[in-house]
PLY file of the C-alpha trace (Angstrom):
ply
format ascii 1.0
element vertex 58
property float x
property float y
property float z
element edge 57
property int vertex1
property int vertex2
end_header
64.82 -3.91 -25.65
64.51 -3.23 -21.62
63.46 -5.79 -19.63
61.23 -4.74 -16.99
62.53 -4.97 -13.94
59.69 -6.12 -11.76
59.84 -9.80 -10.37
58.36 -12.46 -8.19
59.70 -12.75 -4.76
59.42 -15.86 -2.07
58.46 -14.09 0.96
58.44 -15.87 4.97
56.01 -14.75 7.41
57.75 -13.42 10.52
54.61 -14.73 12.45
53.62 -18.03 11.33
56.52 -18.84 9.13
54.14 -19.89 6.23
56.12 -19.18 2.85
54.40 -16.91 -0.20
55.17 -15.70 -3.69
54.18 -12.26 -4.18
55.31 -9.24 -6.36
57.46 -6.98 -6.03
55.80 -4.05 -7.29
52.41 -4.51 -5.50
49.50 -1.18 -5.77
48.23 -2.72 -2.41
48.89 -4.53 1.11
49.80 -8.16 0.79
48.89 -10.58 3.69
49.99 -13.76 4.68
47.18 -16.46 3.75
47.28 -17.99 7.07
47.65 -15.54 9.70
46.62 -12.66 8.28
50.07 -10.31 8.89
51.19 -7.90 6.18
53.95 -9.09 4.16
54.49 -6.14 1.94
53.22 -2.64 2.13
53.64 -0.68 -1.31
55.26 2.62 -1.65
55.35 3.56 -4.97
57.10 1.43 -6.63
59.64 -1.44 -5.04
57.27 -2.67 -2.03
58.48 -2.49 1.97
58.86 -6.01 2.37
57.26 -6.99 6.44
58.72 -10.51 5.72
61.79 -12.15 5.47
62.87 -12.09 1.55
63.56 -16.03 0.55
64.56 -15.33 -1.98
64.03 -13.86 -6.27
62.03 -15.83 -8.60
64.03 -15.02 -11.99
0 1
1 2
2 3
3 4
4 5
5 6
6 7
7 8
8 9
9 10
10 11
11 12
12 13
13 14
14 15
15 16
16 17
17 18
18 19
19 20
20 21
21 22
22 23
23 24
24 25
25 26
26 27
27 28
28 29
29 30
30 31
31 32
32 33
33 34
34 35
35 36
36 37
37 38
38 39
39 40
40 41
41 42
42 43
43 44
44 45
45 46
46 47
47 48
48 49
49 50
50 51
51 52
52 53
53 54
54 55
55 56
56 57
């Protein structure tokens, strides 16, 4: 059986630093919970990640 191959990332905020778990695969605009700032802008599939990529929650 294939495992799906969408996961849980820890994301920093180039702005305020704050740190955030957010998917992958998001359908729309993640922003940071403190400053507001996109994190990750979707694009069909894998998002563009805005932040800096912590790192993969397996």
């Amino acid at each position: 059986m294939k495992k799906p191959d969408s996961k849980f990332i820890k994301v920093r905020c180039k702005d305020c630093e704050n740190e955030q778990v957010l998917f992958n695969k998001p359908t729309m605009v993640v922003s940071c919970h403190i400053c507001g700032s996109k994190l990750a802008v979707p694009r069909g599939g894998k998002a563009d990640i805005k932040g800096e990529l912590l790192h993969v929650i397996e």
